[in-house]
C-alpha positions in Angstrom: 0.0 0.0 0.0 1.4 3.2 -1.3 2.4 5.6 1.7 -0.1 8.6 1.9 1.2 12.4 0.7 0.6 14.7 3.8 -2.2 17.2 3.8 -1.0 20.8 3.0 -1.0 23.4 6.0 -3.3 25.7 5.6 -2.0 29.3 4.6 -1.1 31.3 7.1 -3.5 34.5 7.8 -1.6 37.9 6.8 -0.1 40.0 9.5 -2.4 43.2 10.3 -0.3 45.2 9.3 0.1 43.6 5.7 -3.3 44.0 5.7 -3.5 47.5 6.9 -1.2 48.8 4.1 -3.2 46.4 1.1 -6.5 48.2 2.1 -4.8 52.1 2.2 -3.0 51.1 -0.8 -6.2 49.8 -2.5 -8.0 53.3 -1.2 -5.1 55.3 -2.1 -5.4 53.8 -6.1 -9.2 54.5 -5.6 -9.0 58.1 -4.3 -6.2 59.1 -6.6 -8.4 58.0 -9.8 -11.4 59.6 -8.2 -9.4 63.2 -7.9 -7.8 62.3 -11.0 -10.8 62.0 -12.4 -12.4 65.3 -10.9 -9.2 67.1 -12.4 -9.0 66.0 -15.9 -13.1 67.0 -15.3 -12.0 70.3 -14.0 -9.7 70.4 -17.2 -12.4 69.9 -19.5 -14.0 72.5 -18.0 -11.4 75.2 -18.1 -10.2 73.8 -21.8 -13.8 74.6 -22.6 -14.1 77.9 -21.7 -10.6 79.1 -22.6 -11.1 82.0 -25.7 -9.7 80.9 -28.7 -5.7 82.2 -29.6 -6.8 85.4 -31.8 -8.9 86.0 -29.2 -6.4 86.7 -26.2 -4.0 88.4 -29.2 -6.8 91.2 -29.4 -8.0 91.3 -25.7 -8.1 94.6 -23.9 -5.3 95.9 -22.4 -4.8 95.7 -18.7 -5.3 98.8 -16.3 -6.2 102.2 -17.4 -4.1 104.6 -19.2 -4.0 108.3 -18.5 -2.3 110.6 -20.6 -1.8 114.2 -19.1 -1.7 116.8 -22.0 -0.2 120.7 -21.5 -2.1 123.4 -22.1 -0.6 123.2 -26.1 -2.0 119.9 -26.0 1.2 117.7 -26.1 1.3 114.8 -23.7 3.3 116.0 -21.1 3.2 112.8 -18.7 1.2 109.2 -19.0 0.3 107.0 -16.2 -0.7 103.1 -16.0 0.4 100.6 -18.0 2.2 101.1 -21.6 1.5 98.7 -24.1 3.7 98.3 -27.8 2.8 96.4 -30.7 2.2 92.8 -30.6 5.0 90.8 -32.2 4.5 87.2 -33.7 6.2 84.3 -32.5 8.0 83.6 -35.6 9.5 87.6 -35.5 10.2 87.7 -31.8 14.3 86.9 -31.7 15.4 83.9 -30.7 17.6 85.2 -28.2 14.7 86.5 -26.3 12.9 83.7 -26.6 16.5 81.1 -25.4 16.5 83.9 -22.4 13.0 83.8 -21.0 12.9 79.9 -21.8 16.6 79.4 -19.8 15.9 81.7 -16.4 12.5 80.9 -16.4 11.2 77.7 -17.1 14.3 75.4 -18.3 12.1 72.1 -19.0 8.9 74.4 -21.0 9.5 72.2 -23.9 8.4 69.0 -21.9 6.1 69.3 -19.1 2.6 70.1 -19.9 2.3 73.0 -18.1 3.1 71.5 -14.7 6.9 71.1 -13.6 6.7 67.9 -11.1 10.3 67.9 -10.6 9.9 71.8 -10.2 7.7 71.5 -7.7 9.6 68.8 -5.9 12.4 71.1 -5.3 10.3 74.0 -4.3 9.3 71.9 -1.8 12.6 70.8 -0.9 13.6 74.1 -0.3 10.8 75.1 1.7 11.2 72.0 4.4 15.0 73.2 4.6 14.6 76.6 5.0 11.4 76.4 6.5 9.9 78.9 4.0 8.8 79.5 0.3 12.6 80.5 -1.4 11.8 79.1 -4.6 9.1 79.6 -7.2 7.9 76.6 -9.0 5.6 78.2 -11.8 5.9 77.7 -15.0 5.7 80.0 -18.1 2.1 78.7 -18.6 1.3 79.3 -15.1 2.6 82.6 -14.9 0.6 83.3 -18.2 -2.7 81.7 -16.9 -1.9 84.1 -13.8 -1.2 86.6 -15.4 -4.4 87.0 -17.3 -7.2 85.1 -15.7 -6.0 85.1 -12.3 -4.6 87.7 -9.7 -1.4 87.2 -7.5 -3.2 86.3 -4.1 -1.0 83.5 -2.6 -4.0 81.4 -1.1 -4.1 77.9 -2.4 -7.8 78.2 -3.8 -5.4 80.4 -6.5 -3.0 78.1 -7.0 -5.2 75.4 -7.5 -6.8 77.1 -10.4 -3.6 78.5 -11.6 -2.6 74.7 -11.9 -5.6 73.8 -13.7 -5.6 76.3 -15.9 -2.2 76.0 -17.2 -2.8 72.2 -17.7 -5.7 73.1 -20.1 -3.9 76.2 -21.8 -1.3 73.2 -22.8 -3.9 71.2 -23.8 -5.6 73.9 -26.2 -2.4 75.5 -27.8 0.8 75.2 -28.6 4.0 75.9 -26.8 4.5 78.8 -29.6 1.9 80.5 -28.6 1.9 80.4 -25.3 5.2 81.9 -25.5 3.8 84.2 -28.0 1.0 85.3 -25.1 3.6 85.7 -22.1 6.1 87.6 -24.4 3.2 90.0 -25.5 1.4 90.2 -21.8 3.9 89.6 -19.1 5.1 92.8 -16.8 8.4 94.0 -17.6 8.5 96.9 -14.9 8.2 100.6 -15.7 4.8 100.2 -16.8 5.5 98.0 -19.7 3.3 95.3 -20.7 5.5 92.8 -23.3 8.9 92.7 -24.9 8.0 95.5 -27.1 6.9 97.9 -24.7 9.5 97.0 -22.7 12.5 97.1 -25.3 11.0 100.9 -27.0 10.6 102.0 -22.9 14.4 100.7 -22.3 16.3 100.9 -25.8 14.4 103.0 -28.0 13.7 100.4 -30.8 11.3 97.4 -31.4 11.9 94.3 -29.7 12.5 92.4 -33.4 15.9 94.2 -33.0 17.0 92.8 -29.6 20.1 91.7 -29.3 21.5 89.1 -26.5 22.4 91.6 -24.0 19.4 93.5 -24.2 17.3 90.2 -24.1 19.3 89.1 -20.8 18.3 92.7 -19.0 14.7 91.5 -20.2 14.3 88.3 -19.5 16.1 89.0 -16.1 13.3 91.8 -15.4 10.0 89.2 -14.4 11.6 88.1 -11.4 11.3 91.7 -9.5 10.3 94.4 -12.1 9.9 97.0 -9.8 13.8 96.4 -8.9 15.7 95.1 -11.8 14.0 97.8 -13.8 16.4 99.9 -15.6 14.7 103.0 -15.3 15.0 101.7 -11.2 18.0 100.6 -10.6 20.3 100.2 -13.6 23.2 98.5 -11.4 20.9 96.0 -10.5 19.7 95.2 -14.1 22.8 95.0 -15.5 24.0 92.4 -12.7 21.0 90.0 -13.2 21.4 90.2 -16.6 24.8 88.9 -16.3 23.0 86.0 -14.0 20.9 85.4 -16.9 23.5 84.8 -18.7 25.4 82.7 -17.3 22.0 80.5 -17.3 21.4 80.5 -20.6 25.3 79.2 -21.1 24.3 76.3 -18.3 21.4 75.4 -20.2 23.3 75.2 -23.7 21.5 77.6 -25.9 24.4 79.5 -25.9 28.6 78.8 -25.3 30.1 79.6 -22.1 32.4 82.5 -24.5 29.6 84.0 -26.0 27.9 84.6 -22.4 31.4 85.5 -21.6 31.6 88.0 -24.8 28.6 89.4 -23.7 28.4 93.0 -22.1 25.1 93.7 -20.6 26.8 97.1 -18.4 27.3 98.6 -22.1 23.8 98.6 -23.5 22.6 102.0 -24.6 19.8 102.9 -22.2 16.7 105.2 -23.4 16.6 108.8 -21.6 12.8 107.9 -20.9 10.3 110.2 -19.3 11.7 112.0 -16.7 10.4 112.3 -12.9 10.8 116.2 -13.3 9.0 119.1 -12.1 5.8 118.7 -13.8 4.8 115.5 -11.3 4.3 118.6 -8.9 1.7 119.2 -10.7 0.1 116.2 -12.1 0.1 115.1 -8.2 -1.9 117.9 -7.4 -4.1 117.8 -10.8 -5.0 114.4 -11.0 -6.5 113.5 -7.6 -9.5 116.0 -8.5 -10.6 113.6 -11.5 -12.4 111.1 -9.0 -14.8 114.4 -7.9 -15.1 115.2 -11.9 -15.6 111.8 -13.6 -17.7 108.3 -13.3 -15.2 105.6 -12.8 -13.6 104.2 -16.0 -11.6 101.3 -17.2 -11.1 103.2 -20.5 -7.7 105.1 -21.3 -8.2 108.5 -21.3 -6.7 112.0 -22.1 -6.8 114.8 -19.2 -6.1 118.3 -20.8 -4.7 120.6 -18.2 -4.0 124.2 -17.9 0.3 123.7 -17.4 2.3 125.5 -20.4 5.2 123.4 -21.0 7.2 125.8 -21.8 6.4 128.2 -18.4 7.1 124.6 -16.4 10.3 124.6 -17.7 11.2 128.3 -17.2 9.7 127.7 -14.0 12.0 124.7 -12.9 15.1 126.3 -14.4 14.6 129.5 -12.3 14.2 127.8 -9.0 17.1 125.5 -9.4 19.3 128.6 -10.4 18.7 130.9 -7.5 17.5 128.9 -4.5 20.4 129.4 -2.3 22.6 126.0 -1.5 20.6 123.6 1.0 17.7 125.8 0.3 13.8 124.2 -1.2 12.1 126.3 -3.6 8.7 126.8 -4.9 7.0 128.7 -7.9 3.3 128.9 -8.5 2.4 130.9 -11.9 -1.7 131.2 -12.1 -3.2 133.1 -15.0 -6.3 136.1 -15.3 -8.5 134.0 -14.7 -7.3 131.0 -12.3 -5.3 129.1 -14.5 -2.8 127.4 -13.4 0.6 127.4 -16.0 3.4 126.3 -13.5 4.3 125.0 -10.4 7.1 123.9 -8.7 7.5 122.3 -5.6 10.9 121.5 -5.1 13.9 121.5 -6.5 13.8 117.8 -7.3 10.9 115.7 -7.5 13.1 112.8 -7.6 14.8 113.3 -4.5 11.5 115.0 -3.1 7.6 114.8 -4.2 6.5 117.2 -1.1 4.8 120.0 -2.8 6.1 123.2 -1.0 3.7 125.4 -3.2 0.4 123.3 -2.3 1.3 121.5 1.0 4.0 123.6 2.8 2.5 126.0 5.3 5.1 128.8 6.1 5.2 132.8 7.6 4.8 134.9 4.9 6.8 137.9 6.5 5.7 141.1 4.8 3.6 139.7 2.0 1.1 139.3 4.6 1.1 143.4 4.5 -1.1 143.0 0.9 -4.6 142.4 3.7 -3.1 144.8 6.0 -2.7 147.9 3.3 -6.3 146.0 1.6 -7.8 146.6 4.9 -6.1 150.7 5.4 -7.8 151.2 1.7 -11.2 149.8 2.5 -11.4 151.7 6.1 -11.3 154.8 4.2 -7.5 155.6 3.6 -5.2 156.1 0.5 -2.2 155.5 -1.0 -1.7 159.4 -0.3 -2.8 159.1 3.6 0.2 159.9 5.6 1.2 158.4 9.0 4.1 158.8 11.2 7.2 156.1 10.9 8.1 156.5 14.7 8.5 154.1 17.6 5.7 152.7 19.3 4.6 150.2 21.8 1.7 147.5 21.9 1.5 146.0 24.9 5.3 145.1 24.9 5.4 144.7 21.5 8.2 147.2 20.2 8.2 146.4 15.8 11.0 147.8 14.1 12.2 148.5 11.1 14.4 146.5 8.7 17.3 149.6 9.2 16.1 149.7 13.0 15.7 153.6 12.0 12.6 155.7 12.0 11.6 158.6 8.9 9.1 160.4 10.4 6.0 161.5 8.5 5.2 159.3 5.1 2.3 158.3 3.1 1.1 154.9 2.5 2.4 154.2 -0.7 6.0 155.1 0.8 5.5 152.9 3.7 4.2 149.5 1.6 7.4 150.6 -0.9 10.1 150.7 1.6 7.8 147.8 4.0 8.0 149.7 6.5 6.9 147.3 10.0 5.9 150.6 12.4 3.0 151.7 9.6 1.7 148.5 9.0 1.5 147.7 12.6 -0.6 151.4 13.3 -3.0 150.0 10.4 -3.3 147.1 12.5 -4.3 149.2 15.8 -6.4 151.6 14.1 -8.5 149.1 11.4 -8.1 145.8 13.7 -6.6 142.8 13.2 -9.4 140.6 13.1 -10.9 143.2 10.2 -7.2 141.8 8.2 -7.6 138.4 9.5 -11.4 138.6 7.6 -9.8 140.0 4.5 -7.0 137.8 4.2 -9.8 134.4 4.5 -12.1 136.7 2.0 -9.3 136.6 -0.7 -8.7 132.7 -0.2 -6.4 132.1 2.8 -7.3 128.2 4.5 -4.7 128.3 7.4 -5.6 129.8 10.8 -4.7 133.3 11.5 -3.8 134.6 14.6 -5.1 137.9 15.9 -2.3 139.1 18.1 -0.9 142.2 16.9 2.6 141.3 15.4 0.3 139.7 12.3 0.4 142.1 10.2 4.0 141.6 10.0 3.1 138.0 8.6 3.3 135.3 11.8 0.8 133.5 10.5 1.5 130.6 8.3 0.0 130.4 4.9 0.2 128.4 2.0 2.1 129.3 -1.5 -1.0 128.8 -3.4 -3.8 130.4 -1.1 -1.6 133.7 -1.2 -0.8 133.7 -4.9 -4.5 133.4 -5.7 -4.5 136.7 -3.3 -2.4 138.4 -5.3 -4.7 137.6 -8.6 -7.7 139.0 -7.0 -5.8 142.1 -7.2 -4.8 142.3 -10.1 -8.1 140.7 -11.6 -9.7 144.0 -9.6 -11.0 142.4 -7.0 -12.7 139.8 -9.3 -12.3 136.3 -7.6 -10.2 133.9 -9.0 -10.4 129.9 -8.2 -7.0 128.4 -9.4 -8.2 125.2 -10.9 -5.6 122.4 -13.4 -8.4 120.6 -15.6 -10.0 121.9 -18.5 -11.9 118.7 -19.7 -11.8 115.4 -19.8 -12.1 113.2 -22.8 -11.4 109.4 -24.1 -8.7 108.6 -26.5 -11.7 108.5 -28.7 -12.7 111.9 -28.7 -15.8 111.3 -26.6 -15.9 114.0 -23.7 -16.3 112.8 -20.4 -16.0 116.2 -18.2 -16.0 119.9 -19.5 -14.8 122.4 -16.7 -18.0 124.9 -16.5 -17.3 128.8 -16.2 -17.3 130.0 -13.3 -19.0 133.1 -12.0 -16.9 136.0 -11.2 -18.0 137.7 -7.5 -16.3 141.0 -6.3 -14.5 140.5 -3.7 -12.4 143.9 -3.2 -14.0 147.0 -5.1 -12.1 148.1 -8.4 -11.0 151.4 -6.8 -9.2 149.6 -3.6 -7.5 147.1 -6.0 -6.4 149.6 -8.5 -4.8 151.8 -5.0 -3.4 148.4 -3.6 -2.1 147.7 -7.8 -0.5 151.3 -7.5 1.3 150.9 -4.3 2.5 147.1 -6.0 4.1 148.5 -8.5 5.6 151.1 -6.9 7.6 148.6 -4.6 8.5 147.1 -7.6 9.8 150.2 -9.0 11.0 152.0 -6.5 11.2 149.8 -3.0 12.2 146.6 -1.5 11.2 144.6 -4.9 13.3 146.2 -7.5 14.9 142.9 -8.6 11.8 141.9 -10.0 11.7 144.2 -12.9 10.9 142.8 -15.9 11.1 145.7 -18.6 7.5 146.1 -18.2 4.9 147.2 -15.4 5.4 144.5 -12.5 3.5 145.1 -9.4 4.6 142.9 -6.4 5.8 142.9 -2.4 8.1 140.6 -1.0 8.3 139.1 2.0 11.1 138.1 4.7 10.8 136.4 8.2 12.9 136.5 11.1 16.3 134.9 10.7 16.0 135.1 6.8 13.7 131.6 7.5 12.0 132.3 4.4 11.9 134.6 1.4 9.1 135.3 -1.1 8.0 137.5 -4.0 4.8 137.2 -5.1 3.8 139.9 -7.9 1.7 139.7 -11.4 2.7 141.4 -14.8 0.9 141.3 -18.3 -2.6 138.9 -16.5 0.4 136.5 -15.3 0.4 136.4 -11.8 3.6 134.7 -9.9 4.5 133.6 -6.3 8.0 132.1 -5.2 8.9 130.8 -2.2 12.6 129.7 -1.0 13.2 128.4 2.4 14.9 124.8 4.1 12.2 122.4 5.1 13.7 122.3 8.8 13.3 126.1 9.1 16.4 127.0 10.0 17.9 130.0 8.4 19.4 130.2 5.4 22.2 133.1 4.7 21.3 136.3 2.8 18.2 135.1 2.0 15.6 137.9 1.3 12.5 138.2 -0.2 13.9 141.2 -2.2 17.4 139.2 -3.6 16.9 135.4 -4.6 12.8 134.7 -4.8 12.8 138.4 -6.9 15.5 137.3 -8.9 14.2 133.9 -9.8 10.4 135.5 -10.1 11.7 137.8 -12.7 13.7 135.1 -14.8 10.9 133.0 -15.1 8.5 136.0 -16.0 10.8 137.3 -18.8 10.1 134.3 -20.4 6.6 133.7 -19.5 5.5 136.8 -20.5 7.1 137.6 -23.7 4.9 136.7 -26.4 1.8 138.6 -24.2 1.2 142.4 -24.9 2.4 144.8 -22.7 0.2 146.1 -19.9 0.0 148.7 -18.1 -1.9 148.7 -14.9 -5.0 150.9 -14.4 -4.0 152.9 -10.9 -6.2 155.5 -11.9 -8.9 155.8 -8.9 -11.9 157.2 -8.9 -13.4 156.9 -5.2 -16.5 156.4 -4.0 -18.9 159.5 -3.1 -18.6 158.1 0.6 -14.8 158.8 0.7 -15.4 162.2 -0.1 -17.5 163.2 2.3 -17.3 164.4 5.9 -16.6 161.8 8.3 -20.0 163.5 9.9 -21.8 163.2 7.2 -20.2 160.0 6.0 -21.7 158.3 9.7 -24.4 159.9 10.3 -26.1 161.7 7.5 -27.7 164.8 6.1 -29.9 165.4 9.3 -27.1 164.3 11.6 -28.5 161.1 12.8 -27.7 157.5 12.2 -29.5 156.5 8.7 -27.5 153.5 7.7 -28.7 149.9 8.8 -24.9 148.8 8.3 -23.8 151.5 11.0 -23.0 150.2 14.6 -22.3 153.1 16.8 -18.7 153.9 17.5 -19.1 153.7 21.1 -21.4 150.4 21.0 -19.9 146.9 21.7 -21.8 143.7 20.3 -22.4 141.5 23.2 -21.2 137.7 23.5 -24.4 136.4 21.0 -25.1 134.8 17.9 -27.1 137.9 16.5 -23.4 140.1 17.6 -21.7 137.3 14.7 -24.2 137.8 12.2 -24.5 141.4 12.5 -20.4 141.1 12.5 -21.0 139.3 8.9 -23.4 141.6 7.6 -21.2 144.0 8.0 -18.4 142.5 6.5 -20.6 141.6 3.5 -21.6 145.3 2.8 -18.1 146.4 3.2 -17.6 144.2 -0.1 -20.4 145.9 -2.2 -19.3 148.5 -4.8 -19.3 152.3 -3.5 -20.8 151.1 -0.1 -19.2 152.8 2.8 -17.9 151.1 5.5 -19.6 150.8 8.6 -17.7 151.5 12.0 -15.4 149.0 13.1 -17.5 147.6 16.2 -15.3 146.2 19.0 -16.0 142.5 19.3 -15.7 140.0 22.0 -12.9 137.6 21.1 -15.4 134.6 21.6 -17.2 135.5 18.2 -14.2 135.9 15.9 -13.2 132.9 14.2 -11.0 130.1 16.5 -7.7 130.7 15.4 -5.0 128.9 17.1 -1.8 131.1 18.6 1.4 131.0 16.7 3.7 129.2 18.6 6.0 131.3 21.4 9.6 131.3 19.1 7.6 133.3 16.4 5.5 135.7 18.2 7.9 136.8 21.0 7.6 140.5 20.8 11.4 140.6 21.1 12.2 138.1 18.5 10.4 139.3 15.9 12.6 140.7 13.4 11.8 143.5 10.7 10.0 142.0 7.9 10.7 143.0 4.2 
């Protein structure tokens, strides 16, 4: 009997933890086709609704264009992106193409819009260093980005950055992608594609490129707002060399021609300039979101600026603001216009606007609301006080030659600025009837009340007090300086249309044409004689203590002019005087501003009011001798502390401005109803600092 063959053991049962690795295994291969699955779905989806290739070739451009045009209508500065002319693929260099290819995205040939190994050492890099050091997008991400995405780093983003850039690969080709990013990708100083960027950099098309210029190019995407040219152009030229030196490690060029190549001796485009006329665009183009709907569309702002006066304008501050000194010129014409301003000597190395946004003591310019105020209280420019010491409450003024001339008329006081006058005016007028001319003619800053005011211890701005000055010489006609005449897209199609504005009078004719006459004779005559032009100039300048600051503000030919020079830290600057370098540089820039306008001469000729040429008696209380005027408040009369005492205070004020009205007396009110106006601070109101004021 054959022996019998022994049973088989039964199988032993696996180990759990076979088994546990089988089942996650067998879920892994199950969840991995699922989101496979769901991503070649999401695919489909984006491949779908992904425009065709002509169509992205003609989209939109990105961000709205502005271009500012001068008052000749030349564009004198754009904003927002710049755009050139799209270049095919087959006439793009190859150069440029080898660069962008090389430094970013080395295997764009054969991934399918997804780097793996990329991403692995992105990764890599991230658990080492412990965070993000290294991109890992690729030239079709960056494109899908670029124009259907934003740059939020959230991972919602990135995930539809990835699937977009799968299904860009899927629907075209690798030559047109590159064609896209080379048209659309940011290059830095605002240009959009190789073109743009190549014409804003080198001054030609990009078809003529050559390997150095591509390098500085290509090198640009990884921080255009540093390796910019117009930026930094050390810093361009040294990743351009980096470039380089990738390209020669990825083989699409030899190690001696990256040698050969000199990026540090490419020809660089002047470009437009951060010069003066940002001062003004800065303060021009804010007021377009109070004058026009919102757009997307490019558009054409045509301002007021001359080119020409800008340029006069610039060159006379830089040439006579004294060494470590700031200057500012604001040039407004008849009727509000506003042709130049400078604020600064160098809006590269400083965009503060000292004409619009520095608030400084004017000195004796201020004295233009203190003689304004001697006219309209009856006086003339032939009214003759005394130049002699006086006191005001411990305030002792004196005079720039700390000498006194006796007995002088108005006209010789303003000519010669003489502080003792101007400081009577104050007593005998008031100073909160200057402080209420000075906001009537456009000052915004507070104004104290004390008495050393009327030598100018208030701080004012450039622009309030050159709009002043035009009132006067528009005779007392208000004037609103204002940048924008209209609005209009590239089109033609107009968008905003600046309305005229209606004229009030603010100063009667016959006190601006005394105040025009006592102007010009300063000009002539006193303190502002550097300011002659070879035609009628009418002007006053204006120094503060410790030569702080200097102005000359004056109008010629319905062109009227206001320079300030002064250090931003206040300190004092040597020799400077209203009457030397702010004259100087105001005439300059009006010899060349002026000379195409006719000559004209101003019309001083006054013919007063019936009210001035009657009795003081007569003038107050009428033929029968009694009070007859509802304006008059009896000398002897003081408002009370009410809000009737203000309005009455207003009303009279408001009279006081209409045509051959006389003034009624000055009532003496309580301080609580004049306006709030803060104290200057101690340092410039001690009656013993203050110095004599020109």
């Amino acid at each position: 009997m054959a022996p019998s063959r022994p049973k088989p053991s039964p199988a032993a049962p696996p180990s759990a933890p076979r088994a546990f690795f089988a089942r996650l295994l067998r879920w892994g291969l199950i969840s991995g086709g699922i989101v496979l699955f769901g991503l070649m779905c999401a695919v489909g989806f984006a491949y779908s609704s992904l425009p065709e290739f002509p169509e992205l070739r003609t989209r939109a451009s990105l961000g709205q264009v502005i271009r500012v045009r001068g008052a000749d209508g030349q564009v004198v500065w754009s904003l927002g992106p710049i755009y050139g002319e799209w270049i095919d693929y087959k006439n793009i260099p190859g150069v440029m193409v080898d660069a962008m290819v090389a430094v970013e995205d080395r295997r764009f040939r054969y991934h399918p819009g997804v780097d793996p190994i990329g991403m692995a050492r992105a990764i890599q890099v991230r658990l080492q260093r412990g965070h993000w050091a290294q991109g890992a997008s690729t030239i079709t991400q960056q494109l899908a980005r670029n124009i259907f995405l934003t740059s939020t780093r959230t991972f919602g983003r990135k995930g539809r950055e990835l699937i977009l850039a799968l299904a860009m690969e899927a629907k075209y080709s690798k030559d047109e992608i590159l064609e896209l990013y080379l048209n659309r990708v940011y290059f830095g100083g605002g240009a959009y594609g190789i073109d743009a960027a190549s014409r804003r950099f080198f001054d030609h098309p990009a078809t003529q490129l050559s390997l150095e210029e591509s390098a500085i190019i290509a090198g640009l995407v990884k921080a255009p707002s540093s390796y910019a040219p117009t930026a930094d152009a050390k810093a361009a030229m040294g990743r351009a060399r980096v470039v380089l030196s990738v390209m020669a490690d990825a083989g699409v060029i030899s190690p001696s021609i990256a040698a050969a190549a000199h990026p540090e001796r490419v020809r660089l485009a002047a470009g437009p300039q951060q010069n003066s006329i940002r001062y003004f665009t800065d303060w021009a183009l804010p007021q377009l979101e109070g004058l026009i709907d919102d757009t997307r569309e490019p558009i054409d702002v045509w301002t007021t600026v001359d080119p020409k006066m800008q340029m006069a304008a610039d060159a006379a501050i830089k040439k006579f603001a004294p060494e470590g000194a700031q200057g500012a010129l604001i040039a407004l014409d008849r009727d509000g216009a506003v042709r130049a301003m400078i604020g600064g000597r160098d809006y590269v190395s400083s965009i503060y606007n000292r004409g619009t946004q520095a608030v400084r003591q004017p000195g004796s310019a201020f004295k233009l609301f203190v003689y304004l105020a001697a006219l309209e209280s009856g006086m003339n420019p032939d009214t003759k006080m005394v130049d002699e010491p006086i006191d005001i409450d411990g305030w002792r003024p004196r005079n720039s030659t700390n000498e006194f001339r006796g007995e002088m008329t108005l006209r010789t006081a303003f000519t010669y600025s003489i502080n003792t006058i101007a400081a009577q005016i104050g007593q005998q007028v008031g100073t909160p009837a200057i402080a209420a001319i000075a906001r009537r003619l456009g000052l915004t800053t507070p104004i104290n009340t004390e008495p050393s005011m009327v030598l100018g211890t208030s701080d004012v701005r450039l622009l309030d007090l050159v709009r002043a000055f035009a009132i006067i010489d528009a005779k007392g006609l208000s004037v609103t300086p204002y940048g924008i005449v209209k609005v209009t897209t590239t089109s033609g199609a107009l968008l905003y249309q600046r309305p005229k504005s209606e004229s009030l009078q603010l100063v009667d004719p016959w006190v601006a044409a005394s105040m025009t006459d006592m102007m010009q004779t300063a000009v002539t005559a006193g303190t502002g004689r550097a300011a002659q032009i070879g035609r009628p100039v009418a002007g006053k300048t204006g120094t503060t203590s410790s030569n702080k600051d200097g102005w000359f503000l004056g109008f010629s030919s319905g062109l009227t002019t206001g320079v300030w020079m002064g250090r931003d830290d206040a300190r004092p600057v040597r020799g400077l005087q209203g009457g030397r370098a702010p004259a100087m540089a105001f005439a300059a820039f009006m010899q060349e501003a002026v000379a195409t306008r006719p000559i004209e001469k101003f019309e001083t000729e006054v013919t007063p009011p019936e009210w001035l040429l009657e009795s003081d008696e007569q003038a107050y209380l009428g033929e029968e001798g009694n009070m007859t005027s509802e304006d008059a408040v009896a000398p002897d009369s003081a408002p009370s502390d009410t809000p009737d005492d203000a309005a009455e205070y207003q009303r009279i004020l408001d009279a006081a401005t209409k045509r051959d009205a006389p003034p009624a007396p000055r009532p003496t009110l309580p301080r609580s109803i004049l306006p709030k106006m803060p104290a200057t601070p101690p340092d410039r109101r001690d009656p013993q600092s203050v110095r004599p004021n020109q």
